[in-house]
BAMIZA-53276 format. One line per 2 residues: number of its first residue (from 1); their letters; for each residue x, y, z of N, C-alpha, C, O, CB. Coordinates in nm, 2 decimals. Each point is the difference from the previous one (the first is absolute). Last residue first. Glycine has a CB too. Layout:
# BAMIZA-53276
NUM) a) X:Y:Z:X:Y:Z:X:Y:Z:X:Y:Z:X:Y:Z  ... $
//
This chain:
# BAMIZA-53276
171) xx) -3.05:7.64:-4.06:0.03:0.08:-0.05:-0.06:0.06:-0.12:0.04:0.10:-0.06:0.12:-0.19:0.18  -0.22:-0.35:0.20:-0.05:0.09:0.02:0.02:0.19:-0.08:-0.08:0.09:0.02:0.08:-0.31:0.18 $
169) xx) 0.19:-0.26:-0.27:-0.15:0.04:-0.04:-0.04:0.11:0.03:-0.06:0.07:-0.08:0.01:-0.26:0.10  0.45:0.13:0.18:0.00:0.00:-0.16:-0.11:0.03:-0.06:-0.02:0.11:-0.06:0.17:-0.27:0.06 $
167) xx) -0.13:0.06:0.46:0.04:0.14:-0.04:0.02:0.02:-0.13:0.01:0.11:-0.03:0.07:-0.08:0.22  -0.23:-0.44:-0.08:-0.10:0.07:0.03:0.05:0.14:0.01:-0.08:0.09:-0.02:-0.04:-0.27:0.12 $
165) xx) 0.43:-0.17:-0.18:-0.09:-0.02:-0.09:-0.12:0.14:0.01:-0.03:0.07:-0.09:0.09:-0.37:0.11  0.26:0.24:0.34:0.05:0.05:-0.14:-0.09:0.00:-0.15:0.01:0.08:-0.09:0.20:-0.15:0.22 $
163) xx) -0.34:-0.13:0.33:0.04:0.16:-0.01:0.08:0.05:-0.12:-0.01:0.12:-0.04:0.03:-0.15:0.28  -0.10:-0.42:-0.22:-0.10:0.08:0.00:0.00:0.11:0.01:-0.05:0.07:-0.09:-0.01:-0.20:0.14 $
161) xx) 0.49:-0.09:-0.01:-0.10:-0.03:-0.15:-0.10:0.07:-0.02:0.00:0.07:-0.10:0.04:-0.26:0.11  0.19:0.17:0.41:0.00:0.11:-0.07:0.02:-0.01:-0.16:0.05:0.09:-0.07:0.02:-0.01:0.28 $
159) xx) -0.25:-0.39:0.13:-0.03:0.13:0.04:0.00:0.13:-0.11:-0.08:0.09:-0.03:0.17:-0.19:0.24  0.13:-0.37:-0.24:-0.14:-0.03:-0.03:-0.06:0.18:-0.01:-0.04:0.06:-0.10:0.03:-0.36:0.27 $
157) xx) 0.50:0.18:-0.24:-0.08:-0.04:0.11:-0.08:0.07:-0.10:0.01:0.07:-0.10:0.09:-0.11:0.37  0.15:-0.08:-0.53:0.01:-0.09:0.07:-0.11:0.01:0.11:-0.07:-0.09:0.03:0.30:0.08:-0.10 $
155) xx) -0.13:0.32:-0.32:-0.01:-0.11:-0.01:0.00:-0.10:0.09:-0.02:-0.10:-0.05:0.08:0.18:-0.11  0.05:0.38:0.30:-0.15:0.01:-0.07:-0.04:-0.18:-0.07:-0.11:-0.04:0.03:0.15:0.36:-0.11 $
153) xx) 0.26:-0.20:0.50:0.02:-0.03:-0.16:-0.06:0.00:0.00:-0.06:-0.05:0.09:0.17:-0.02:-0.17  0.10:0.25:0.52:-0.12:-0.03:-0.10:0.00:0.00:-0.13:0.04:0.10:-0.06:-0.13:-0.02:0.21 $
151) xx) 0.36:-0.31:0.28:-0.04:0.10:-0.04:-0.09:0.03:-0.12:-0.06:-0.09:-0.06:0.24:0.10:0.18  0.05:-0.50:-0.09:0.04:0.13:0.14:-0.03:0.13:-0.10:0.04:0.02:-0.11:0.20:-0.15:0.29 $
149) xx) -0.33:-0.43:-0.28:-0.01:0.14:-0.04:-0.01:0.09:0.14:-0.06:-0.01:0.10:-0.07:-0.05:-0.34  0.31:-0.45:0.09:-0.09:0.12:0.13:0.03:0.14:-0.03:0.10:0.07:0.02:-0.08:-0.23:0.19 $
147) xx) 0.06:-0.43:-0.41:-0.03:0.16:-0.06:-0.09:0.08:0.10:-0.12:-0.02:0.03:0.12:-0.06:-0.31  0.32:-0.45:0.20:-0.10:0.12:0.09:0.02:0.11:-0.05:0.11:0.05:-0.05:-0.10:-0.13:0.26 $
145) xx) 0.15:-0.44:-0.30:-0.03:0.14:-0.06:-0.13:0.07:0.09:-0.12:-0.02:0.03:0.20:-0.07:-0.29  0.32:-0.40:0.31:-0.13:0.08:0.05:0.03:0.17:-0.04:0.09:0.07:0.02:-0.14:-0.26:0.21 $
143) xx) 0.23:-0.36:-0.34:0.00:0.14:-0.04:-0.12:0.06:0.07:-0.12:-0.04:-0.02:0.25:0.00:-0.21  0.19:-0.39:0.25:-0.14:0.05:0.06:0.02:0.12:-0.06:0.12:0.04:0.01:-0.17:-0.16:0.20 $
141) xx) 0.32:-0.19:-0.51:-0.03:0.01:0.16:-0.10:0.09:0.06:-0.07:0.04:-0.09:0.28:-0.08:0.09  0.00:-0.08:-0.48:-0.03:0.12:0.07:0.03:0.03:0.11:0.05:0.10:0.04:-0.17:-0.11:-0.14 $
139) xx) 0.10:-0.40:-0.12:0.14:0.04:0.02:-0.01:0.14:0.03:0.11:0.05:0.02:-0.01:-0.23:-0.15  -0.47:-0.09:0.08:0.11:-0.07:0.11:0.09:0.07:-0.02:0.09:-0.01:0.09:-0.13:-0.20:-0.09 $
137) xx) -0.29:0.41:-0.33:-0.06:-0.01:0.20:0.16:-0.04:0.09:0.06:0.07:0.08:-0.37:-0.22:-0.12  0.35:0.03:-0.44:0.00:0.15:0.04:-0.04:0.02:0.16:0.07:0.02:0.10:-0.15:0.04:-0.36 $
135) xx) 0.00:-0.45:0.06:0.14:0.03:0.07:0.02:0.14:0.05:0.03:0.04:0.11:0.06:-0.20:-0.26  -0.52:0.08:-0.02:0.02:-0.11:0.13:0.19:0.06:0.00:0.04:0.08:0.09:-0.28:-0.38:-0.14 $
133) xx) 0.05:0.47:-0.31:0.00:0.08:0.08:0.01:-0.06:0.19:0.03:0.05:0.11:-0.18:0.06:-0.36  0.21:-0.35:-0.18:0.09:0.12:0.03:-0.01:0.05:0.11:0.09:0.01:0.08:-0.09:0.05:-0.28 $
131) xx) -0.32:-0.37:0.06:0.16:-0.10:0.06:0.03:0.16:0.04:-0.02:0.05:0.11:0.15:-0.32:-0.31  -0.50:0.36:-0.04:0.00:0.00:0.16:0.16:-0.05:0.04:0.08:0.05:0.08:-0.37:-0.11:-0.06 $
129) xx) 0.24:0.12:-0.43:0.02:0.10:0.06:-0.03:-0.01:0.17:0.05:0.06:0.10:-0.10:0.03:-0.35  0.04:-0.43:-0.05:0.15:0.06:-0.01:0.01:0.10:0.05:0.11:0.04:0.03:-0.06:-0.12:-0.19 $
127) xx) -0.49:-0.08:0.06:0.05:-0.11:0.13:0.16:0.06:-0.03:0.06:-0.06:0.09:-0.26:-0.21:-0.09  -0.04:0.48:-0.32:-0.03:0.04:0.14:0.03:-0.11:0.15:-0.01:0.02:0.12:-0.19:0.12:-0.29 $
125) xx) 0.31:-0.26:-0.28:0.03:0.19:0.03:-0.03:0.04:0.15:0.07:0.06:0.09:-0.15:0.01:-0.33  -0.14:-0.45:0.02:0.16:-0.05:0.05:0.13:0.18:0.05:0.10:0.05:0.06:-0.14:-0.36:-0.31 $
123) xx) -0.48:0.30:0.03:-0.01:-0.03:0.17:0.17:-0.02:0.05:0.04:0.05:0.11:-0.31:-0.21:-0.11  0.23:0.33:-0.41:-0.07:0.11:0.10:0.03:-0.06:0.14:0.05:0.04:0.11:-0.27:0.03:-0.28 $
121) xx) 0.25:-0.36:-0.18:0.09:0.07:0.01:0.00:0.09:0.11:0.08:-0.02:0.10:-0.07:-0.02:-0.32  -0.35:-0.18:0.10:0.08:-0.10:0.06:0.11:0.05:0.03:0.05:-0.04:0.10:-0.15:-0.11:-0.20 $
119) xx) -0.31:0.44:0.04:0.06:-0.08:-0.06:0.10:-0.08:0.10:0.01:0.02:0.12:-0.06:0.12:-0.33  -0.26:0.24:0.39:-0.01:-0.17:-0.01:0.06:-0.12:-0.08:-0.02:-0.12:0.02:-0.17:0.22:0.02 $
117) xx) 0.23:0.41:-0.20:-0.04:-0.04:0.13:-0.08:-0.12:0.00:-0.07:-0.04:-0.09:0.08:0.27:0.16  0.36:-0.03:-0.43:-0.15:-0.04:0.01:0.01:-0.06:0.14:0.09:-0.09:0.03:-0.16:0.04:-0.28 $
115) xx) 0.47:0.36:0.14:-0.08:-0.10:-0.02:-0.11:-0.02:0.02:-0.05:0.09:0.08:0.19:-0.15:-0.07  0.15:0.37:0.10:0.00:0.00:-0.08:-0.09:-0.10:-0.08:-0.05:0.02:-0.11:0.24:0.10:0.19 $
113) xx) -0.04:-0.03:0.35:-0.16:0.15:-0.05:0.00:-0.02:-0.08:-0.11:0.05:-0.05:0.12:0.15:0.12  0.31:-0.50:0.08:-0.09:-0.02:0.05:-0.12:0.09:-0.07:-0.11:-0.03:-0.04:0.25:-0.05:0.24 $
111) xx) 0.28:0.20:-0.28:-0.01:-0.15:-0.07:-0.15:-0.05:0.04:-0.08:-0.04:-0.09:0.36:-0.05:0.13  -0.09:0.42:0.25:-0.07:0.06:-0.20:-0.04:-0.07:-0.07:-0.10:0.01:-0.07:0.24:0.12:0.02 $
109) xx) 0.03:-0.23:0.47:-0.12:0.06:0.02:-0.04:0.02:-0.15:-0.10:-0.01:-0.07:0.14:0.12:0.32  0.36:-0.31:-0.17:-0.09:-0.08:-0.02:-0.17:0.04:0.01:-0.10:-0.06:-0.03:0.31:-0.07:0.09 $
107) xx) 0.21:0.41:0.00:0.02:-0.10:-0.16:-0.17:-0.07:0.00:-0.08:0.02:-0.09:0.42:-0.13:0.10  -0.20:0.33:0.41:-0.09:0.10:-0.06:0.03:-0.07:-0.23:-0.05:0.05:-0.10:0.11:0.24:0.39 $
105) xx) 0.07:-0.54:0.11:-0.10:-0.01:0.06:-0.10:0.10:-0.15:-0.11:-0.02:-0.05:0.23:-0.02:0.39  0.37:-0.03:-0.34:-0.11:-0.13:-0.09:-0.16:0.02:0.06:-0.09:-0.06:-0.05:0.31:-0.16:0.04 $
103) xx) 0.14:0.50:0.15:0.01:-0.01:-0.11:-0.11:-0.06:-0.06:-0.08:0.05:-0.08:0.31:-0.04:0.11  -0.18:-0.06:0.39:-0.08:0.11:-0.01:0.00:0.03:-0.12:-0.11:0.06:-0.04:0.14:0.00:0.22 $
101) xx) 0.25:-0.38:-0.02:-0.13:-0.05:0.05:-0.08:0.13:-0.02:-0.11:-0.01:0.05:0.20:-0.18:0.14  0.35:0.28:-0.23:-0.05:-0.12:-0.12:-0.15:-0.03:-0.01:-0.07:0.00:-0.10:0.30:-0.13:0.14 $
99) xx) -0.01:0.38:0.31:-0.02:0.12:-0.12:-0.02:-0.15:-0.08:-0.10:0.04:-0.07:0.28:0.25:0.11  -0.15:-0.44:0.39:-0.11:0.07:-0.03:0.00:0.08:-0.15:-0.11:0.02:-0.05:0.10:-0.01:0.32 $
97) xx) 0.25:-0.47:-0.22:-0.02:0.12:0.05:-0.10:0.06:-0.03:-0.08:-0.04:-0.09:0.27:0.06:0.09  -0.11:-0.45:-0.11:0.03:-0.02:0.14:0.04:0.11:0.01:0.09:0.01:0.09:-0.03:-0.22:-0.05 $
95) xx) -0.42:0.00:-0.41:0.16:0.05:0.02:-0.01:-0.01:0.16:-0.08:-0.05:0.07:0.15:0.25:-0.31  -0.36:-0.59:-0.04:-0.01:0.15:0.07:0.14:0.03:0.03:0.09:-0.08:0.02:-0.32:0.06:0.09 $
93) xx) 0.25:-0.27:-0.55:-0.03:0.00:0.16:0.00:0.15:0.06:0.06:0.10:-0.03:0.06:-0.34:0.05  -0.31:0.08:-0.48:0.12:0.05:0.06:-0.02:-0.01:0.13:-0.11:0.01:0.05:0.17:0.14:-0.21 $
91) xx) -0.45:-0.22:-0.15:0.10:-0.11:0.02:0.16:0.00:0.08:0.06:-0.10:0.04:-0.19:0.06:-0.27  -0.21:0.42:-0.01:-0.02:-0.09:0.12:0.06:-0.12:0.07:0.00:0.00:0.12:-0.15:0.08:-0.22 $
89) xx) 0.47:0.27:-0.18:-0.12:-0.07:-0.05:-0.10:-0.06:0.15:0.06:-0.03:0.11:0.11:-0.06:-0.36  0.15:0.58:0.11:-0.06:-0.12:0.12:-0.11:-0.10:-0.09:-0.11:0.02:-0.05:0.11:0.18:0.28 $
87) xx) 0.41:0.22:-0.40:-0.16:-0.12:-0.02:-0.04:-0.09:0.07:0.01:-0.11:-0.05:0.03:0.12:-0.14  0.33:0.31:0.31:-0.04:0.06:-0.07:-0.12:-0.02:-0.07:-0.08:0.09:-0.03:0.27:-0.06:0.04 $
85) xx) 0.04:-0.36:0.29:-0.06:0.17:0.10:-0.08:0.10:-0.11:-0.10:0.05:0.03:0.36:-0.02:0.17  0.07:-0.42:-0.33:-0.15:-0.06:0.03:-0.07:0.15:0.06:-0.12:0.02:-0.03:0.20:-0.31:0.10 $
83) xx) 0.35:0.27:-0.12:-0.07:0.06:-0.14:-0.15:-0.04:0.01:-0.10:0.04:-0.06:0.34:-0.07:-0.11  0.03:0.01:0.57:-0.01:0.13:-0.07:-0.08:0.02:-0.12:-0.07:0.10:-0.03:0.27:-0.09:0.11 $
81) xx) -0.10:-0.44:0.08:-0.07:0.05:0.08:-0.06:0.17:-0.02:-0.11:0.04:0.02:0.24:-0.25:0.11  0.24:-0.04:-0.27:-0.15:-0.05:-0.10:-0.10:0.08:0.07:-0.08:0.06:-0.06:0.13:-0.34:-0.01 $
79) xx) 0.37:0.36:0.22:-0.05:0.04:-0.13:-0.07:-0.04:-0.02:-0.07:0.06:-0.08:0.17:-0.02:0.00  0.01:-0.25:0.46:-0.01:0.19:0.04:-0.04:0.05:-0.16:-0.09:0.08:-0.01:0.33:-0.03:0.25 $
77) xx) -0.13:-0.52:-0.22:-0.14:0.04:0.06:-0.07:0.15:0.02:-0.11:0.05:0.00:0.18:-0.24:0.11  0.38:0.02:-0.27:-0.10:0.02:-0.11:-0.12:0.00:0.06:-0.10:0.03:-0.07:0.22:-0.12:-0.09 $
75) xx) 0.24:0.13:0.43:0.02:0.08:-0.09:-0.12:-0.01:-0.11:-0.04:0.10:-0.05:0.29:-0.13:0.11  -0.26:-0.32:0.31:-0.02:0.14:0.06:0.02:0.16:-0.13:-0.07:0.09:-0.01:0.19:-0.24:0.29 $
73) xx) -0.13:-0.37:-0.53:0.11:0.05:0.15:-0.08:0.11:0.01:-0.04:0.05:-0.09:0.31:-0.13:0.07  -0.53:-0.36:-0.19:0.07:0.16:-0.03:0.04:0.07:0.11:-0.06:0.02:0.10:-0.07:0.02:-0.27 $
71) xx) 0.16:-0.52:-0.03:-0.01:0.05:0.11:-0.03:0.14:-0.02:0.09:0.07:-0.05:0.06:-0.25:0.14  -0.19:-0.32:-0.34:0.02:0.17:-0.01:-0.05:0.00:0.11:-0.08:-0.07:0.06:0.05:0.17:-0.28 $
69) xx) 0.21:-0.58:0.02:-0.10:0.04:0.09:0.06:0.18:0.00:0.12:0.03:-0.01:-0.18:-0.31:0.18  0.30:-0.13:-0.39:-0.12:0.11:-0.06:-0.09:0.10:0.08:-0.07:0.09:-0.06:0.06:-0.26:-0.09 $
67) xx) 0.35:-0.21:0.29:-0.09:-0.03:-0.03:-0.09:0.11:-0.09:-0.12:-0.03:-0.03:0.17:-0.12:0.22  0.38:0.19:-0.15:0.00:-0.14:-0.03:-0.16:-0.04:-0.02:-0.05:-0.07:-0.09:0.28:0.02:0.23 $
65) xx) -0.07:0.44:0.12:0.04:0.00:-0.15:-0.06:-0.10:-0.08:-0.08:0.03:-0.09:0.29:0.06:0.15  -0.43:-0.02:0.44:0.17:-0.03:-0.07:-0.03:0.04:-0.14:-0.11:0.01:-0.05:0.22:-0.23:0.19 $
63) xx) -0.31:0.51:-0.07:0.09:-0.05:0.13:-0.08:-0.14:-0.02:-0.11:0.00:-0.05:0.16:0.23:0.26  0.05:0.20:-0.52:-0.07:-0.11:-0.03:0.05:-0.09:0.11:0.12:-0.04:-0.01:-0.17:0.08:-0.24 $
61) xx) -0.10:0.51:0.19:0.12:-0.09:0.03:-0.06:-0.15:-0.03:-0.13:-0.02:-0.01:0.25:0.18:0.22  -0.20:0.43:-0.31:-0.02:-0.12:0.06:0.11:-0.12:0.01:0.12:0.02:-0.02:-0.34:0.05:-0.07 $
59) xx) 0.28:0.37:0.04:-0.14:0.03:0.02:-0.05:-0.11:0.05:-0.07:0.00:0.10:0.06:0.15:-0.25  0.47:0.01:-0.06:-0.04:-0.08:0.14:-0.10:0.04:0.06:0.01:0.06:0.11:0.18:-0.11:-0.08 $
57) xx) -0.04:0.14:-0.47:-0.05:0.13:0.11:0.03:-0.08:0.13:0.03:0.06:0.10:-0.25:0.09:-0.24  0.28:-0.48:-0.25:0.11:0.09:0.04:-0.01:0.12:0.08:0.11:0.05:0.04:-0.05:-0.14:-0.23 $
55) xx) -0.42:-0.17:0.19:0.08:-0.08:0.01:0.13:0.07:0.00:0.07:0.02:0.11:-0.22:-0.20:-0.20  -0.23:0.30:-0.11:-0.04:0.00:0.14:0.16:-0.03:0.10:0.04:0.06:0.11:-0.32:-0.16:-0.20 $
53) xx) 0.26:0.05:-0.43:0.04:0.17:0.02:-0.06:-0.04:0.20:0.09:0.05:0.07:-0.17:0.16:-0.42  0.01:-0.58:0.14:0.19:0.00:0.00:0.00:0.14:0.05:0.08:0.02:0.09:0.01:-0.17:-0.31 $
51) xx) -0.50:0.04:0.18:0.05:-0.14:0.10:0.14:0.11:0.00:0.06:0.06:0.09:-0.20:-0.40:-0.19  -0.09:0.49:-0.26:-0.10:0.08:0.13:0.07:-0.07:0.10:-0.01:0.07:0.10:-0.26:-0.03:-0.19 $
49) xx) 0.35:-0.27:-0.33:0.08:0.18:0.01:-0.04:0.08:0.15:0.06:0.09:0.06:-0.11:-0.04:-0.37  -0.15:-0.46:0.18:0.14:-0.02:0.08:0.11:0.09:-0.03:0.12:0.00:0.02:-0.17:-0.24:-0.02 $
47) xx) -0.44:0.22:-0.11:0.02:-0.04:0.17:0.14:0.02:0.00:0.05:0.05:0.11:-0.24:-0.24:-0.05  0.08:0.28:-0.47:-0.03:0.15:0.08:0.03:-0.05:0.15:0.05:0.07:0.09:-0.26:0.05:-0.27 $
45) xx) 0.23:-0.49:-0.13:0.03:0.10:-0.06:0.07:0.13:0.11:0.12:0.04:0.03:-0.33:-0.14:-0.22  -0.15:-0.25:0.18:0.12:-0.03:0.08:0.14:0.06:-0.04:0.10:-0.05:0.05:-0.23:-0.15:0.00 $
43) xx) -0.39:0.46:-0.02:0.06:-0.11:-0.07:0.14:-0.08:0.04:0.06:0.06:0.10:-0.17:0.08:-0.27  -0.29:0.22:0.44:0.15:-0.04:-0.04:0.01:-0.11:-0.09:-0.05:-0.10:0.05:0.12:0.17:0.16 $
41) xx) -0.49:0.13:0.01:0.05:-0.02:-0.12:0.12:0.02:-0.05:0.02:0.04:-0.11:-0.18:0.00:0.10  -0.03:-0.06:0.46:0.05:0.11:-0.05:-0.02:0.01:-0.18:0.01:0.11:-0.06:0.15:-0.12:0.29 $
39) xx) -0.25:-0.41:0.01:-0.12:0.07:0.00:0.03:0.16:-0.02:-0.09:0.08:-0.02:-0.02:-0.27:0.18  0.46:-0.13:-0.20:-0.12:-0.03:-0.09:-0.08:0.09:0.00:-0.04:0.06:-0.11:0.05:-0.27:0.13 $
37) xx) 0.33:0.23:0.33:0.04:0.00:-0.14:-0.13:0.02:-0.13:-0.02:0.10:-0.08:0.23:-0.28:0.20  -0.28:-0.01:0.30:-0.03:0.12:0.06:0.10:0.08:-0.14:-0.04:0.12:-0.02:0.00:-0.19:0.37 $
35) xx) 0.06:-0.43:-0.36:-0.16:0.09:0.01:0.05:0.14:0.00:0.03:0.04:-0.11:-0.19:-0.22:0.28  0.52:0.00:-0.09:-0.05:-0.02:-0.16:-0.13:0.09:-0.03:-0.02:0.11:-0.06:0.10:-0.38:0.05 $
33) xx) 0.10:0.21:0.45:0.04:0.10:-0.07:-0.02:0.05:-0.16:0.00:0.11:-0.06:0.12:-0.18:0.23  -0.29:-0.32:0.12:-0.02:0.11:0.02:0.07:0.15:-0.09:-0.06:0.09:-0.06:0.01:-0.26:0.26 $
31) xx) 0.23:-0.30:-0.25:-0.13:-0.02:-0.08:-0.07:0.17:0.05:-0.04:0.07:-0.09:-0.01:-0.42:0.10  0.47:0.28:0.20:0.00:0.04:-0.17:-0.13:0.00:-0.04:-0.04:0.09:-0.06:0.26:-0.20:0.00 $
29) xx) -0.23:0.25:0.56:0.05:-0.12:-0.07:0.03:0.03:-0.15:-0.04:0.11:-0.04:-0.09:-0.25:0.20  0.14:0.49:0.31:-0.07:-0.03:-0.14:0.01:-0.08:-0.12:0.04:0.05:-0.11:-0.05:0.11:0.19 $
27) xx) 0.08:-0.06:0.49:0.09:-0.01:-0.12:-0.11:-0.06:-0.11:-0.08:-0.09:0.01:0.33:0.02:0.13  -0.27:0.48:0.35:-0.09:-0.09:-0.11:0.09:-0.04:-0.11:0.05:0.09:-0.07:-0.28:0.03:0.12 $
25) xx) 0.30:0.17:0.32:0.05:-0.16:-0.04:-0.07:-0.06:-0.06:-0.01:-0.13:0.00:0.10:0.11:0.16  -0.09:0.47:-0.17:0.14:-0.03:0.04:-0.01:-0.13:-0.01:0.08:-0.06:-0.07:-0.01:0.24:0.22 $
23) xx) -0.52:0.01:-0.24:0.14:0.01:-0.08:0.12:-0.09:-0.01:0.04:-0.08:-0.08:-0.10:0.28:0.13  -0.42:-0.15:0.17:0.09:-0.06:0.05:0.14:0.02:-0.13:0.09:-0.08:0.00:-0.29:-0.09:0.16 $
21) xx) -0.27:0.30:-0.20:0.05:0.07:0.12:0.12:-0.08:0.03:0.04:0.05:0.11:-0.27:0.03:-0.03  0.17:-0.22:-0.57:-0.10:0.09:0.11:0.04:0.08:0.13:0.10:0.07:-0.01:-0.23:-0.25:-0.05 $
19) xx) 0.32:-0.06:-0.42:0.03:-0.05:0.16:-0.09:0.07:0.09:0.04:-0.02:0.12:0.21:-0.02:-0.16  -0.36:0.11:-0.39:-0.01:-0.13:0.00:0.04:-0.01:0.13:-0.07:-0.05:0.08:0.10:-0.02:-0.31 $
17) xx) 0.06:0.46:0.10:-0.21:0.01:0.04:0.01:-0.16:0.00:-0.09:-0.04:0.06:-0.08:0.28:-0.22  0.63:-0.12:0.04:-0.06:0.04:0.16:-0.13:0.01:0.01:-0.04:0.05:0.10:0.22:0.08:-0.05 $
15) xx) -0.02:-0.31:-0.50:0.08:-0.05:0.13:-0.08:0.05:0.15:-0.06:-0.06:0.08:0.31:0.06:-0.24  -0.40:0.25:-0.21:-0.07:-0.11:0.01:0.06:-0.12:0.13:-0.06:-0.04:0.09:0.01:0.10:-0.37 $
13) xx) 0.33:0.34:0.17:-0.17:0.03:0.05:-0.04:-0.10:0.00:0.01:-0.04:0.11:-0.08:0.22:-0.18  0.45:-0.27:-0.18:0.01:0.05:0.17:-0.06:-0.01:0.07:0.00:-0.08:0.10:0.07:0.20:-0.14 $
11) xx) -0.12:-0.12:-0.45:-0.01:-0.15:0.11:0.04:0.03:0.13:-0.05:-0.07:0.09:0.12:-0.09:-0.27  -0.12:0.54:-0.04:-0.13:-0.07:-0.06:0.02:-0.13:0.06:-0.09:-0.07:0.06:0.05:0.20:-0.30 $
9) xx) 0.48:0.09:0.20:-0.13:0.08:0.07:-0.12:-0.10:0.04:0.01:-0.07:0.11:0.03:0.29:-0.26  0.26:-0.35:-0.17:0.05:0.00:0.13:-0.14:0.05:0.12:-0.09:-0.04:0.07:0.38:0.09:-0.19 $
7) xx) -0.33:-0.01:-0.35:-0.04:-0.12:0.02:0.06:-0.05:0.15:-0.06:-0.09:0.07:0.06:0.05:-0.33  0.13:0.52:0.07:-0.15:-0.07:0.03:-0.08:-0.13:0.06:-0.09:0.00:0.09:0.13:0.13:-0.24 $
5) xx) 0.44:-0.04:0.04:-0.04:0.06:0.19:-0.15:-0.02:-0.02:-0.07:-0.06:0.08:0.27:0.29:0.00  0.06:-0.40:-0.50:-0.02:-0.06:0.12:-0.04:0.06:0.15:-0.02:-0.06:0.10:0.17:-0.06:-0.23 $
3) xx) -0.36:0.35:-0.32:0.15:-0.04:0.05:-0.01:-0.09:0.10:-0.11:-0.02:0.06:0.20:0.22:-0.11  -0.39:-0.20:-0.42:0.00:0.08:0.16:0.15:-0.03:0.06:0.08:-0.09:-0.04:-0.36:0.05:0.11 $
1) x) 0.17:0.13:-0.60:0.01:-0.11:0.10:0.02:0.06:0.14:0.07:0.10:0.03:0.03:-0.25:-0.21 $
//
C-alpha cells in the first residue's frame, strides 16, 4: 500500500498545475478539487489521506473552513513546485527563473527529438518551448555577445588559415 506522502505529493502537483501562474490566490472550490482529485486517480480514500497529511505540513489550507475551499499556502507552492521541476507536464505554468526556465527548455528538447514530427504532441512541445524561451528572453534582458579576435589564430583569421594550410601542404 502506498503511503499517504505519495497520494499527498501527486495531489499537491496537480493542486499547483490546476492553480497556474497564479498560485497564491488562486481558491480552489470542492467540486474543483474533486476534479483535479479524480483526474490524479485518487479514490476518496487516498483524497483524504493526501487532504489531512497537506494539512498537517501546512501546505494547504481550507479558507474559510466552512466552506471547503483549498488554498495552497506559499509553503506548498515552493514544494510542489520543486517536485514539479523534476517532471514538467505541458500544462505547468511557465516558471519565474532562469535555472527552471532552462531546466525545462533542455526536458523538453528531448521530449521534442523524441517524437514524431508534426504530431500533435510534437506540435504542443514545441509551442512550450517557444512560451519558455519568450520568458526566457524577458527575464534575461538584452544580452549582447561579441567575439574579437586579437592577434593570430590560425582558426579565426582568415590569413593565417591559409598560410598555414599551404605550409602544411607544402612539406
Amino acid at each position: 500500500m502506498k503511503t499517504p506522502n505519495i497520494f499527498a505529493d501527486l495531489f499537491l502537483c496537480n493542486l499547483r498545475r490546476f492553480a497556474g501562474d497564479l498560485p497564491s490566490t488562486k481558491r480552489i472550490t470542492p467540486m474543483e478539487w474533486q476534479a483535479v482529485a479524480r483526474d490524479a486517480g485518487l479514490d476518496g480514500r487516498a483524497l483524504n489521506e493526501a487532504i489531512s497529511y497537506l494539512i498537517s505540513k501546512g501546505l494547504i489550507e481550507f479558507t474559510p473552513a466552512s466552506t471547503q475551499i483549498i488554498a495552497v499556502r506559499p509553503d506548498g507552492v515552493a514544494e510542489a513546485d520543486r517536485m514539479i521541476k523534476n517532471r514538467p507536464e505541458l500544462s505547468d505554468p511557465v516558471p519565474d527563473d532562469l535555472e527552471s526556465i532552462r531546466f525545462e527548455l533542455d526536458y523538453w528538447h528531448v521530449r521534442q527529438n523524441e517524437g514524431q514530427p508534426q504530431s500533435d504532441d510534437w506540435i504542443r512541445v514545441g509551442n512550450r518551448i517557444d512560451a519558455l524561451r519568450h520568458k526566457e528572453i524577458r527575464l534575461a534582458g538584452n544580452v549582447n555577445v561579441s567575439n574579437t579576435a586579437i592577434g593570430a589564430n590560425a582558426r579565426i583569421n582568415y590569413e593565417s588559415t591559409d598560410a598555414s594550410s599551404n605550409e602544411f601542404s607544402g612539406k
